[in-house]
N, C-alpha and C positions, 0 to 999 in steps of 0.2 A: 180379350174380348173377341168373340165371332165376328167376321164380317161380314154379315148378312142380316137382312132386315126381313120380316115376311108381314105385308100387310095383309090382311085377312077383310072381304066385303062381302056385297050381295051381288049375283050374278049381274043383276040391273043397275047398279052402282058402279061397275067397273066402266072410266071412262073414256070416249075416245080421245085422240091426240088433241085435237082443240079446244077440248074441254078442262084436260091434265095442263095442257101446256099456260091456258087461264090462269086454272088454279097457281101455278106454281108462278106468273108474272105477279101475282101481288105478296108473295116470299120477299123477303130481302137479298134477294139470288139473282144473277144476271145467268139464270141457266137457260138452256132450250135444249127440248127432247128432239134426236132427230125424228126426218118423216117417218123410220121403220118400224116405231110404236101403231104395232096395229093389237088391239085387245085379241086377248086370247090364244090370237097368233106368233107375237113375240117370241122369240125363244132363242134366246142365245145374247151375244153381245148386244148392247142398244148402245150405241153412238149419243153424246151429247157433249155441250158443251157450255162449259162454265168460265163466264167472267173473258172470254176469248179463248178457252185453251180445255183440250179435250178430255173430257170427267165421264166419259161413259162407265158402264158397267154390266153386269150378265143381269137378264130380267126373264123369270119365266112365268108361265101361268100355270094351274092347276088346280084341279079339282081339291077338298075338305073331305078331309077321315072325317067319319061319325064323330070320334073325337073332338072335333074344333067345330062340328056344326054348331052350335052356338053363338060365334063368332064370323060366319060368313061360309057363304060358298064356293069361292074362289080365294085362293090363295098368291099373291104375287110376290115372289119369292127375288129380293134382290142381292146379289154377291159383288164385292169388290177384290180390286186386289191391294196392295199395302199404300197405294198414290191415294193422299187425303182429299185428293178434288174428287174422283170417283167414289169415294164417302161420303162428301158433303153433298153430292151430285142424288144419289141416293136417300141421305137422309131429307134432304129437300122434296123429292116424290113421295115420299112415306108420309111429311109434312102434311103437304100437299092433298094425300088421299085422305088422310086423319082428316082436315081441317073441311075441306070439301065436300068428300065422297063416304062417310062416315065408317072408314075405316080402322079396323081397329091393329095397330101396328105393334109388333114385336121380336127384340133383339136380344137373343141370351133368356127366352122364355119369358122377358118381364115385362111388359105390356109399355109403352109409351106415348105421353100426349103429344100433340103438332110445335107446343112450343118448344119440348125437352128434345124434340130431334132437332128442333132452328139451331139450339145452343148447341149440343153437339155438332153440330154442321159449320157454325161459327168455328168451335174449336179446334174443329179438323183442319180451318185453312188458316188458323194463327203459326 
């Protein structure tokens, strides 16, 4: 399975950090994004931390091929590496955007609702 998730929105849906970092406190997740989540800007590592102990992961932004217009304007593309906090870290923002920011989120091309990434996000830190 790919590690990466790309949630797909609308350029006016993509949110700021106070608003993602909301979203994500009513998760069953003691995550926080750090401050460097700036929209659109992000691009590269993003710094976070989970349950006390460091889950970051690579978060970019971009623009939608014709392709995917459909499904949003903006693409934010998240990558981990093989550490399951930086998984569940991610699946939780994906959560996160699905559940708040009418995101529509997909791993391995197969689309996923906010709960089936909470579970997998569970699963990752069993």
């Amino acid at each position: 399975m790919a590690r990466v998730l790309t949630a797909y929105l609308k350029r006016t849906d993509v949110p700021t950090r106070p608003a993602l970092q909301q979203a994500i406190a009513r998760l069953p997740f003691a995550l926080t994004l750090d401050d460097g989540y700036v929209p659109f800007e992000t691009s590269g590592y993003l710094p976070c931390t989970l349950d006390g102990e460091d889950a970051g992961f690579d978060l970019r932004f971009a623009g939608v091929t014709e392709r995917r217009a459909d499904a949003g304007e903006v693409a934010m593309t998240m990558k981990w590496s093989g550490d399951p906090r930086e998984e569940a870290a991610a699946l939780a923002v994906g959560a996160a955007l699905a559940r708040d920011f009418r995101a529509t989120v997909e791993r391995d091309g197969a689309q996923l609702s906010s709960d089936h990434m909470l579970e997998q996000a569970k699963g990752a830190l069993v």
